[in-house]
Structure formats: structure tokens, C-alpha cells
SEBA-411477 format. One record per residue (C-alpha): residue number from 0; x, y, z; residue in one letter. Coordinates in steps of 0.25 Angstrom, whole numbers, plus 5000, padded with zeros to 4 digits. Example, Ala and Ser with C-alpha at 12.3 -4.5 7.8 and 13.67 -1.06 7.14 Angstrom:
REM residues 2
[atom 0,[5049,4982,5031],"A"]
[atom 1,[5055,4996,5029],"S"]
REM end
This chain:
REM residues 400
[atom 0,[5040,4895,5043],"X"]
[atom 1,[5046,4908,5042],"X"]
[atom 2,[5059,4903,5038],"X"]
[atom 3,[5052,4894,5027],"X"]
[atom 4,[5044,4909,5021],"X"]
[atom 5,[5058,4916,5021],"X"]
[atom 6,[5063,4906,5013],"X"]
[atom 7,[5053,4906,5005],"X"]
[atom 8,[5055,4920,5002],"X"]
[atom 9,[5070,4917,5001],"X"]
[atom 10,[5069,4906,4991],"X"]
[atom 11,[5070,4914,4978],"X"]
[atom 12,[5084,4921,4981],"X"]
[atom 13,[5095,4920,4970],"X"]
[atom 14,[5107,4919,4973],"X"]
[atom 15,[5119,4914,4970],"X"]
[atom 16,[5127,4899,4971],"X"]
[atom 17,[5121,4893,4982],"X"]
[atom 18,[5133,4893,4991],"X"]
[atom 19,[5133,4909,4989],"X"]
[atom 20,[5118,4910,4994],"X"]
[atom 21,[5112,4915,5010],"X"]
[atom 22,[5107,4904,5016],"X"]
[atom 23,[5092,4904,5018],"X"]
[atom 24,[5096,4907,5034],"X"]
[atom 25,[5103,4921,5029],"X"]
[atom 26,[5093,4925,5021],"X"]
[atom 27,[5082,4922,5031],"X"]
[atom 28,[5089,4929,5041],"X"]
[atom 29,[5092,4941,5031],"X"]
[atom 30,[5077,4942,5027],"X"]
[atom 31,[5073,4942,5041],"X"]
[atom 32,[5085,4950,5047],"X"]
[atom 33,[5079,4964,5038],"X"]
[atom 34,[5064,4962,5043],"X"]
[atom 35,[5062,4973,5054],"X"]
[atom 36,[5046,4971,5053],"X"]
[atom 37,[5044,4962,5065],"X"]
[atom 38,[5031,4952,5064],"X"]
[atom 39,[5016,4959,5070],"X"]
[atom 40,[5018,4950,5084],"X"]
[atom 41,[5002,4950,5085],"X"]
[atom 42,[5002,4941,5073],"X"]
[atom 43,[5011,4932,5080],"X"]
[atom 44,[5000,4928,5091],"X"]
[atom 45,[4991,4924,5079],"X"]
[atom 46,[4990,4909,5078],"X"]
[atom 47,[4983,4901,5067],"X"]
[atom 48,[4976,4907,5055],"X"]
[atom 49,[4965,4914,5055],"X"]
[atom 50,[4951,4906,5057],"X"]
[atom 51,[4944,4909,5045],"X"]
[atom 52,[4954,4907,5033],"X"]
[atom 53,[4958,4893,5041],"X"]
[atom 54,[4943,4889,5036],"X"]
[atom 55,[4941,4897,5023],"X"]
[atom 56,[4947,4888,5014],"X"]
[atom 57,[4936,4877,5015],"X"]
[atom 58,[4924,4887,5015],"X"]
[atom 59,[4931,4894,5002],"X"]
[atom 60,[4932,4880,4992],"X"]
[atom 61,[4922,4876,4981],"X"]
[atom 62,[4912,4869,4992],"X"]
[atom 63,[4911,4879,5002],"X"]
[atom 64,[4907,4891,5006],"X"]
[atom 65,[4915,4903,4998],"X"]
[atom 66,[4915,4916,5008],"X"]
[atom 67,[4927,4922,5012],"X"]
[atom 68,[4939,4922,5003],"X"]
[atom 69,[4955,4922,5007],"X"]
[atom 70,[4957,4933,5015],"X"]
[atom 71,[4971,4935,5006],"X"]
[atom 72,[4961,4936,4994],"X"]
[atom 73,[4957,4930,4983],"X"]
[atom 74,[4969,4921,4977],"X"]
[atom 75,[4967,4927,4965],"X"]
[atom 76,[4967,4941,4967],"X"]
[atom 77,[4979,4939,4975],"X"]
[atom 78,[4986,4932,4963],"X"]
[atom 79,[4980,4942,4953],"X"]
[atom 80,[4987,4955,4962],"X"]
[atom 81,[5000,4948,4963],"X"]
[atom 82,[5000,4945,4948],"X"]
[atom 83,[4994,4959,4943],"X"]
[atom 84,[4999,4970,4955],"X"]
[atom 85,[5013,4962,4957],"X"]
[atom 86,[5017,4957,4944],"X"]
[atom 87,[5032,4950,4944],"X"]
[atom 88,[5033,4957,4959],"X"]
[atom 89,[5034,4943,4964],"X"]
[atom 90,[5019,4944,4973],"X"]
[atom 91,[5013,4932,4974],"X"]
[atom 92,[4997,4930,4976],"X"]
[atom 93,[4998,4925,4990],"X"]
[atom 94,[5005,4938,4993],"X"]
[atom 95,[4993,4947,4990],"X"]
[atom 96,[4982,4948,5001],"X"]
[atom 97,[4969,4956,4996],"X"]
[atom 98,[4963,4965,5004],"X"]
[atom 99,[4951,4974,5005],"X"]
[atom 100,[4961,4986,5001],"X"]
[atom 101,[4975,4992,5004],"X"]
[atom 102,[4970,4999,5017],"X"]
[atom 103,[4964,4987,5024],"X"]
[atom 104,[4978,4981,5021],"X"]
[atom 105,[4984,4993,5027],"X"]
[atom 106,[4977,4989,5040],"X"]
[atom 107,[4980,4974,5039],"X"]
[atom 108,[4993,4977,5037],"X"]
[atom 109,[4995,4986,5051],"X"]
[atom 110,[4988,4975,5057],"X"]
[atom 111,[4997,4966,5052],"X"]
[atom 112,[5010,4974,5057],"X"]
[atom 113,[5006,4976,5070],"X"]
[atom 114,[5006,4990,5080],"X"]
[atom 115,[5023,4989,5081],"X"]
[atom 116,[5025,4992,5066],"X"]
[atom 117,[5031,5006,5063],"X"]
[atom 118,[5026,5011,5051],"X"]
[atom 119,[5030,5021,5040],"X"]
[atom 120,[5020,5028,5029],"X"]
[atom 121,[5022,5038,5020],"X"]
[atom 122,[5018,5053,5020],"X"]
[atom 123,[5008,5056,5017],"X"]
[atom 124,[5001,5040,5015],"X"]
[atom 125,[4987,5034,5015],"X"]
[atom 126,[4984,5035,5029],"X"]
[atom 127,[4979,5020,5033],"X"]
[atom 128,[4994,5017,5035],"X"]
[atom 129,[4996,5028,5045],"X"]
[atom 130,[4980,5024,5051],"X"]
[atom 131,[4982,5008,5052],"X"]
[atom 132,[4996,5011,5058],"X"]
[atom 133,[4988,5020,5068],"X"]
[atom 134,[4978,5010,5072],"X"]
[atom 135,[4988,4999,5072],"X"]
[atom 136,[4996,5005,5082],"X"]
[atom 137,[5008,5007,5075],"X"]
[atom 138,[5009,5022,5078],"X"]
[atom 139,[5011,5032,5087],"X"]
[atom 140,[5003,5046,5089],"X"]
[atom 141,[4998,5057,5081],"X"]
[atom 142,[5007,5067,5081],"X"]
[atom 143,[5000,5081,5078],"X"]
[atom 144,[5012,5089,5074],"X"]
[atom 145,[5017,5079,5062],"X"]
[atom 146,[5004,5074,5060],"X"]
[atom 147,[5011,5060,5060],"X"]
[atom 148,[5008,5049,5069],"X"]
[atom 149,[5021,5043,5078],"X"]
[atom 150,[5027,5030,5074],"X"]
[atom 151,[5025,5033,5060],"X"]
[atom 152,[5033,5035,5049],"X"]
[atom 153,[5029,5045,5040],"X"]
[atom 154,[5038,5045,5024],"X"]
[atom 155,[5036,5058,5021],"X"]
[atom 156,[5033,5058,5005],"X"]
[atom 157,[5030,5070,4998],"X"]
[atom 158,[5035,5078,4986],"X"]
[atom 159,[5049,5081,4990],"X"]
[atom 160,[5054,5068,4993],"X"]
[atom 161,[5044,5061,4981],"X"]
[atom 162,[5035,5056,4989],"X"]
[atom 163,[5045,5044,4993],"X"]
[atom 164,[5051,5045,5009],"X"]
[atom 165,[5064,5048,5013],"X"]
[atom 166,[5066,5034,5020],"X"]
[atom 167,[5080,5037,5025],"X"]
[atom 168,[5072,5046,5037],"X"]
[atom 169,[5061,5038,5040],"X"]
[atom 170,[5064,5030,5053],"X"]
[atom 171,[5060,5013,5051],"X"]
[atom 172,[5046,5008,5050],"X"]
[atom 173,[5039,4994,5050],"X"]
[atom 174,[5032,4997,5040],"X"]
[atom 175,[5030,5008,5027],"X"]
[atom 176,[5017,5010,5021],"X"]
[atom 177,[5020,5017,5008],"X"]
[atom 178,[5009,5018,4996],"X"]
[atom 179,[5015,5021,4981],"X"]
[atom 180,[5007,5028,4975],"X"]
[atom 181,[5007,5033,4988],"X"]
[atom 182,[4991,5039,4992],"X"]
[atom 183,[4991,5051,4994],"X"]
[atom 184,[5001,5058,4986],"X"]
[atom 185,[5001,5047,4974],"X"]
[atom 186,[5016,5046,4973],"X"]
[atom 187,[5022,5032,4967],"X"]
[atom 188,[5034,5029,4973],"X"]
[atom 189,[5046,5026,4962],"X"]
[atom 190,[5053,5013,4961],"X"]
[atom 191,[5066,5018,4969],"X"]
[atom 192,[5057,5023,4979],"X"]
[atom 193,[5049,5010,4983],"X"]
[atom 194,[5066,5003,4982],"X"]
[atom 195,[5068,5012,4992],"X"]
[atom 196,[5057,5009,5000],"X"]
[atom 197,[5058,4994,4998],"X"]
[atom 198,[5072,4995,5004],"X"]
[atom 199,[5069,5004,5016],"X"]
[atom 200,[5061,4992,5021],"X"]
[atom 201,[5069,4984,5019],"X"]
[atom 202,[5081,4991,5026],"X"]
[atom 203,[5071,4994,5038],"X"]
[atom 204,[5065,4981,5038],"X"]
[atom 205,[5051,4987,5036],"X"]
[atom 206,[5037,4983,5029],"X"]
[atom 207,[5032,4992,5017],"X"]
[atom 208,[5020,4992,5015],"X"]
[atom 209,[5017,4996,5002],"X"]
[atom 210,[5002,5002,4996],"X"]
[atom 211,[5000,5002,4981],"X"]
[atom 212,[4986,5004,4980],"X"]
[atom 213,[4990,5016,4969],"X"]
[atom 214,[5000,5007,4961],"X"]
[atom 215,[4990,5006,4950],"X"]
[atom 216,[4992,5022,4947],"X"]
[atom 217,[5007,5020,4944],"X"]
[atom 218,[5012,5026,4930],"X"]
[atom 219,[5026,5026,4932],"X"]
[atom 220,[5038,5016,4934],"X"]
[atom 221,[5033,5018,4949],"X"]
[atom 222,[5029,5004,4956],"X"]
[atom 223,[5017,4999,4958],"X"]
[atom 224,[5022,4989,4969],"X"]
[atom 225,[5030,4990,4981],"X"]
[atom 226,[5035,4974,4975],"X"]
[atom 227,[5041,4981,4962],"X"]
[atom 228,[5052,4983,4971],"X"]
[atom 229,[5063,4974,4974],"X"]
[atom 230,[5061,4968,4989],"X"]
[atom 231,[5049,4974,4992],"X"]
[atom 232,[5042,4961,4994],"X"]
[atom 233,[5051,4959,5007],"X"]
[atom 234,[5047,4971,5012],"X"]
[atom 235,[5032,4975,5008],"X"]
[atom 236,[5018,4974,5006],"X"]
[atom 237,[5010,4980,4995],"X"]
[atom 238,[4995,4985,4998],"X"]
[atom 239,[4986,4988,4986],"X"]
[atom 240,[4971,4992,4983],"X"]
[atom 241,[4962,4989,4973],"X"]
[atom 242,[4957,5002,4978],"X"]
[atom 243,[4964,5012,4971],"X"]
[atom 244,[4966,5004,4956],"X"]
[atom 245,[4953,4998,4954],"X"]
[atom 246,[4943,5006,4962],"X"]
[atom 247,[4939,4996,4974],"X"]
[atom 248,[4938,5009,4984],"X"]
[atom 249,[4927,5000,4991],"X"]
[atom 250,[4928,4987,4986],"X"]
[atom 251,[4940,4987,4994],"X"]
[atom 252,[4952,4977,4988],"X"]
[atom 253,[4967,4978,4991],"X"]
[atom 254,[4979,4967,4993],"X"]
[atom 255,[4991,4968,4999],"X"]
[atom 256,[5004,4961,4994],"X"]
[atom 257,[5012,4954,5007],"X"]
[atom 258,[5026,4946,5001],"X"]
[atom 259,[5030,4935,5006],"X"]
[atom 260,[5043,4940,5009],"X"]
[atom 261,[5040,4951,5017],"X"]
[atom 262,[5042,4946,5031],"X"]
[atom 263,[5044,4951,5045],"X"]
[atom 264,[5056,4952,5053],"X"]
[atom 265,[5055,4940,5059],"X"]
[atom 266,[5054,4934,5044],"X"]
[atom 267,[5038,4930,5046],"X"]
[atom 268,[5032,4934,5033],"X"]
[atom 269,[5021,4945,5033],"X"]
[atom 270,[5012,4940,5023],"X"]
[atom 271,[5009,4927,5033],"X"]
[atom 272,[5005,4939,5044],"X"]
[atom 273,[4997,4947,5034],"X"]
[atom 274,[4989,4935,5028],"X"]
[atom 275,[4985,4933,5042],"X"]
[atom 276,[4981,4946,5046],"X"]
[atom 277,[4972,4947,5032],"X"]
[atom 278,[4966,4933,5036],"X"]
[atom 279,[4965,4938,5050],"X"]
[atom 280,[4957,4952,5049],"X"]
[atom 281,[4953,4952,5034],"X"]
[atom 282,[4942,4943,5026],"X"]
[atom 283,[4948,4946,5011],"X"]
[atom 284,[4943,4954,5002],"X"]
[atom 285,[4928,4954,4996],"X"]
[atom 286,[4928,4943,4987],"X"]
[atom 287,[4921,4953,4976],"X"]
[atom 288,[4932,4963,4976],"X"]
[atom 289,[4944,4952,4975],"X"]
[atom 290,[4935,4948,4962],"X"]
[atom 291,[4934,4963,4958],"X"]
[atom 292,[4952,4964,4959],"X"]
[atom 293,[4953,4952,4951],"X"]
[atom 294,[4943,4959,4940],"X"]
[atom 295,[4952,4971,4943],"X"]
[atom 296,[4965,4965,4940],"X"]
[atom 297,[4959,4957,4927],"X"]
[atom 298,[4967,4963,4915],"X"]
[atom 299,[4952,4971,4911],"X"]
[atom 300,[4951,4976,4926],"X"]
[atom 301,[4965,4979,4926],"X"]
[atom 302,[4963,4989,4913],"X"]
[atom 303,[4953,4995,4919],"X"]
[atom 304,[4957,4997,4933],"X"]
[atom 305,[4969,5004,4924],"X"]
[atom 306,[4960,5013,4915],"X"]
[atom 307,[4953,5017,4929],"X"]
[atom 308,[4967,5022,4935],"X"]
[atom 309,[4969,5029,4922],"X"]
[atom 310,[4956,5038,4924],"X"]
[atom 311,[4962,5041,4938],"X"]
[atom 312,[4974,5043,4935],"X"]
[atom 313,[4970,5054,4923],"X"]
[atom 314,[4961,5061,4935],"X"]
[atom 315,[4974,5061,4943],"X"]
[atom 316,[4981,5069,4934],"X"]
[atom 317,[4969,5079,4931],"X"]
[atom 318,[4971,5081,4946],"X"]
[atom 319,[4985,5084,4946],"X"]
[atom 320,[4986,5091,4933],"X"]
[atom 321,[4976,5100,4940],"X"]
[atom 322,[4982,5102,4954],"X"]
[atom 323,[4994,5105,4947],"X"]
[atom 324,[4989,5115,4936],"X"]
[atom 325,[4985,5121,4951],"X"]
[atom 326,[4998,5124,4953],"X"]
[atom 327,[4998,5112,4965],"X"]
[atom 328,[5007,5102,4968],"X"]
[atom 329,[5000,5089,4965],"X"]
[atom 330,[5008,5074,4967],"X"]
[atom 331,[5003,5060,4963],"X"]
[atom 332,[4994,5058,4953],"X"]
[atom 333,[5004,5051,4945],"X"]
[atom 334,[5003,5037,4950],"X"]
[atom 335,[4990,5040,4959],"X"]
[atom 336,[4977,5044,4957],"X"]
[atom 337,[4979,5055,4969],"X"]
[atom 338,[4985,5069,4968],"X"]
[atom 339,[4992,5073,4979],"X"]
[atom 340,[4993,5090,4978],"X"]
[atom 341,[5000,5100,4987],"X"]
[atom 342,[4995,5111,4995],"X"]
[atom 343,[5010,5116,5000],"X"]
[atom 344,[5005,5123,5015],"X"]
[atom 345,[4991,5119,5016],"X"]
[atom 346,[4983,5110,5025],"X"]
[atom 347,[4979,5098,5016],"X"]
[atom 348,[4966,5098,5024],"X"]
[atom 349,[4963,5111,5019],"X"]
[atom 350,[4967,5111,5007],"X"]
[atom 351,[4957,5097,5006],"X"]
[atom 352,[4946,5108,5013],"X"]
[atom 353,[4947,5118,5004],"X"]
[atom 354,[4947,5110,4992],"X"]
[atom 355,[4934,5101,4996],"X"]
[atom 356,[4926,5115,5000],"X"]
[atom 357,[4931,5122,4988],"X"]
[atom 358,[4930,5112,4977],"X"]
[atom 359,[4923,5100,4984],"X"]
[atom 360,[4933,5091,4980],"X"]
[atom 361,[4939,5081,4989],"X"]
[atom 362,[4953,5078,4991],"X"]
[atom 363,[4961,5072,5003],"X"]
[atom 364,[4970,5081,5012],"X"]
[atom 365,[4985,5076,5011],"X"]
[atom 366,[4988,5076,5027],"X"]
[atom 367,[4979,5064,5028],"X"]
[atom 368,[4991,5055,5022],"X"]
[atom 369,[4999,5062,5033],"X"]
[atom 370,[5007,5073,5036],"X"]
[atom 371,[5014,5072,5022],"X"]
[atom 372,[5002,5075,5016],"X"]
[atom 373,[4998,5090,5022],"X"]
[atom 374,[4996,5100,5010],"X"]
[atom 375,[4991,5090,5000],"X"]
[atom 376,[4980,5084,4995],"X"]
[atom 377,[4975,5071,4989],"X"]
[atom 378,[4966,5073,4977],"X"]
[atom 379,[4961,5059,4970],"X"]
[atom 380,[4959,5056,4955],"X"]
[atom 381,[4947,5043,4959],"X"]
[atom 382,[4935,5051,4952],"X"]
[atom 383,[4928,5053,4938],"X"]
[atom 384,[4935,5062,4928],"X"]
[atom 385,[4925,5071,4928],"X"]
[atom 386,[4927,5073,4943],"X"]
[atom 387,[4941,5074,4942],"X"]
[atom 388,[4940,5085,4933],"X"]
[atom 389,[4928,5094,4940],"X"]
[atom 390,[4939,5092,4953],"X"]
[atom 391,[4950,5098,4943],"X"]
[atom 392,[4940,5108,4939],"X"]
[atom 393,[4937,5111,4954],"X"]
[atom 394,[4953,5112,4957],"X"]
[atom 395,[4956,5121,4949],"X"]
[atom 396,[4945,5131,4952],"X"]
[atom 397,[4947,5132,4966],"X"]
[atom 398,[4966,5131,4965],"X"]
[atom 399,[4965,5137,4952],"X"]
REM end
């Protein structure tokens, strides 16, 4: 079975004369030979499928009972996503599992990889990555002094390196969590930048996992995917969020993208491990919200998801322009509805304090996406106008 999936994946490479071309045993072996990410051994023990989707099919036809759907989703959001998000990025429908949001695929996807994985994130991040890898088991202790856990990884990002790490002193990892635009400091990472962090993985051997719940707030020539990249397919998967682009805090929809080429080391593919864990712990996603992203991604929902992000994104810039006429230095904002300003020497908990007590505006303090984060904060551009503009009022009485 394995060799028959490789192949599979194998079958539409263009080479040559025949005579000139690897055999399908090199190539296998090639393929397999740069996968370090070893197979979750629990999932191993599993034997069959899981009960209920074995007798689903029959209660969902015409004459039967109609109650839960395909844990995967509904086949034609999944087809609609591949078709809209992933446009000539070679994603196929079957690819796409939705999901009731990008975090809870964060949590299935550290169930999927076990407690031996090491991990890497970057700093400062959205810190489910760092929690799910805590409760998973796949760190080490808290460590007071650097304010980091042990047997993490932490890619500094921040101003002076372009928010983008320096991966040539970053030890290996299993796995790298990376967000573009990256929450909190709202900073889209450039073409050359995601290259390079498509062929680290593939150098190390690792698994990205890549979180684009923001893409919809891109401007520039900055990707929107981590699959615009050359070979990111064999080495990545993509969560996203209806969330963030079309306002379902609460109604709770998501997917995540898992290629059929992306395998472990033992050439085993990982979209087979995570369809079973989706089917295992995961009943779909409401029925009414998957018919809610399907009104969404309609070319009239689609316009006005996009006339929505343009209100934001103008309150954005009202923020900015204000934290910078304060003489502060303020990033994001550009690509992202957050702006992510600097308080050089203070405690971003204090500065958070001093703010809510003085203006009663609430902001988030930057060290809760890690260490990277002390001496900022996050200010967010989801409100009214008008409220936007009374919280500008408000800044500049109390900086100003």
C-alpha cells in the first residue's frame, strides 16, 4: 500500500528519454530517505476504522435517517476551499478536512504527532502551539529565567531581523509552527522568506505546519499560502479560519489542507493518520455553519466578506497612524487587522495596566506570545468606527 501511494505521488514526474529516467525504486527510496519525521507509533496499535463512519453511509442516503455528516466535511465545501483558497496550487478537495476552527486543528494535530515530536514556534506566536505542545507532553519545564519552556524551540522574530528567523541557529525540530500574518505582531512573511522555510524542512526533514488564518488581509505580493511555494506540499500543512475573514468567532469553522505527498519517514502518508484521528475524536463540523462557508465563499459573500476586511483594515490604519503621530514604534497593520506597538524597557503587563485604568481600553500584553514579545502590545482594529476613533481620541489624550 505504501509503495502503491508513493507511486502515486511519483507518477507525474517529467523527465527525459525513458532510458535516462530513476527507477521508481530510487525514487521511492529518495523520497523516503529525506523524511526524518518518524510515524506516531500509538497510531500503529489502531486496528480497523472507527465504528461510526463504518455505518454512517447507510443512515446518511435518501431513505434513511440524515444526522451526522462526513466528519471530513461536507464534500462541497471541501471542493469549494480547494477551488477558491488554493486556486492552480494543485489542492484537491479530498485534501481538505473542515474543522470547527484553526485552534481545534492545532490540538488534533499534536494528538496526531504524538509526545516524541520536538517542536519549534516562533517568537512571539499565538500561544496554543506552545499550550497543545505542553499538554501533549512534548516539552520540557518552565524555565523562570528565559521565560521559555525546555525542549522548545523559540525563532526569535522581531524588528531587527524582519520578523523572519535566523534558521541557520536554530537547532532541528519535528515540527515548526509558523503563522503569516503572523498573530500577534502582523507581519507577512515575503516570498523568499517562506522559500527559505520550505527548504529548511526539507533539508532537516521536518513538518511545517503552516497557519493562514490572516491570508485574507494580504495587500502585497506576499503569499497567501504556504502551497504557493515550490515543494511545500511535501513538507506542510496549512490551517485556516473562517474566524478571522468572515466573522465566525463563535460559529466556529475552520479546515485544514493535509497533501497527499507529505508523508512520514517511513513513507506512510499523513493525510491517512489525520483522517483517522478527525474520524476518531471529531464529529464534523455543524452542518449550519458548513452551509454558512459555502454562502461565504459564494461570489456575493465573497464581496462582502471583502468589503468587511476593508472596514478593518481602514481602523487598522487609524490605530497606527495614531500610535505613530505618538511618537511610538508600531508594526503590522499592513497585512493584519492588529498593530503591534513598542514600549522599549517597559513591562508589557504594565504598560496593558496602565492603559485599561487610564483610558479603559483593552489591549493585550505582548509577553503572553512569549518572551519575544515583552515591551509590546497588541491593539486590535474588530470594532465599529466610531469606537475605533473614541480609542484614538483616548490615546492621544493620555500619550500625547
Amino acid at each position: 500500500m505504501q509503495t502503491k501511494v508513493i507511486m502515486s505521488i511519483l507518477h507525474g514526474w517529467k523527465g527525459g528519454h525513458p532510458c535516462t529516467a530513476p527507477s521508481h525504486q530510487d525514487r521511492i527510496a529518495k523520497i523516503v530517505g529525506q523524511r526524518k519525521v518518524t510515524r506516531n507509533v500509538n497510531m500503529e496499535k489502531l486496528r480497523n476504522g472507527f465504528l461510526f463512519p463504518e455505518y454512517a453511509l447507510a443512515l446518511s442516503t435518501h431513505e434513511g435517517y440524515r444526522g451526522y455528516g462526513a466528519e471530513q466535511g461536507d464534500k462541497r465545501l471541501r471542493e469549494t476551499i480547494a477551488e477558491k483558497m488554493y486556486a492552480n496550487m494543485g489542492i484537491k478537495g479530498s485534501e481538505v478536512f473542515i474543522s470547527d476552527g484553526a485552534q481545534c486543528d492545532i490540538a488534533r494535530l499534536q494528538m496526531l504527532f504524538g509526545s516524541n515530536m520536538t517542536i519549534a514556534v516562533q517568537d512571539p506566536t499565538f500561544p496554543g502551539y506552545v499550550d497543545m505542545g505542553i499538554i501533549m507532553g512534548q516539552t520540557g519545564t518552565y524555565d523562570d529565567k528565559s521565560n521559555k519552556y525546555k525542549g522548545i524551540e523559540y525563532l526569535r522574530c522581531e524588528p531587527r531581523n524582519n520578523f523572519f528567523p535566523d534558521f541557520s541557529k536554530v537547532p532541528r525540530t519535528d515540527i515548526i509552527f509558523f503563522c503569516s500574518p503572523n498573530n500577534p505582531t502582523g507581519q507577512a512573511a515575503s516570498r523568499e522568506q517562506l522559500k527559505e522555510l520550505v527548504e529548511v524542512a526539507k533539508v532537516n526533514g521536518s513538518i511545517i505546519v503552516y497557519d493562514s488564518a490572516y491570508s485574507s488581509y494580504i495587500c502585497d505580493d506576499s503569499p497567501r499560502s504556504i502551497y504557493e511555494i515550490p515543494g511545500a506540499k511535501e513538507v506542510a500543512i496549512e490551517i485556516s479560519s473562517f474566524s478571522k475573514f468572515a466573522g465566525f468567532t463563535g460559529i466556529r469553522l475552520g479546515w485544514a489542507v493535509v497533501p497527499a505527498e507529505l508523508s512520514y519517514s517511513s513513507g506512510f502518508p499523513v493525510l491517512r493518520d489525520f483522517d483517522r484521528i478527525v474520524c476518531t475524536s471529531f464529529n464534523g463540523a455543524s452542518s449550519i455553519s458548513q452551509i454558512g462557508g459555502l454562502a461565504c465563499l459564494s461570489d456575493e459573500g465573497y464581496k462582502a466578506i471583502k468589503d468587511v476586511i476593508g472596514v478593518y483594515k481602514e481602523n487598522v490604519k487609524i490605530i497606527v497612524d495614531t500610535f505613530t503621530s505618538l511618537g511610538k514604534e508600531v508594526y503590522g497593520g499592513v497585512n493584519s487587522p492588529y498593530a503591534w506597538v513598542h514600549f522599549p524597557g517597559r513591562k508589557s503587563w504594565d504598560v496593558f495596566t496602565e492603559i485599561l485604568e487610564e483610558t479603559h481600553i483593552i489591549t493585550v500584553p505582548g509577553c503572553g506570545f512569549g518572551p519575544g514579545g515583552e515591551g509590546f502590545i497588541r491593539v486590535g482594529a474588530f470594532n465599529r468606527r466610531e469606537c475605533i476613533l473614541e480609542a484614538s481620541r483616548r490615546f492621544r489624550s493620555f500619550f500625547g
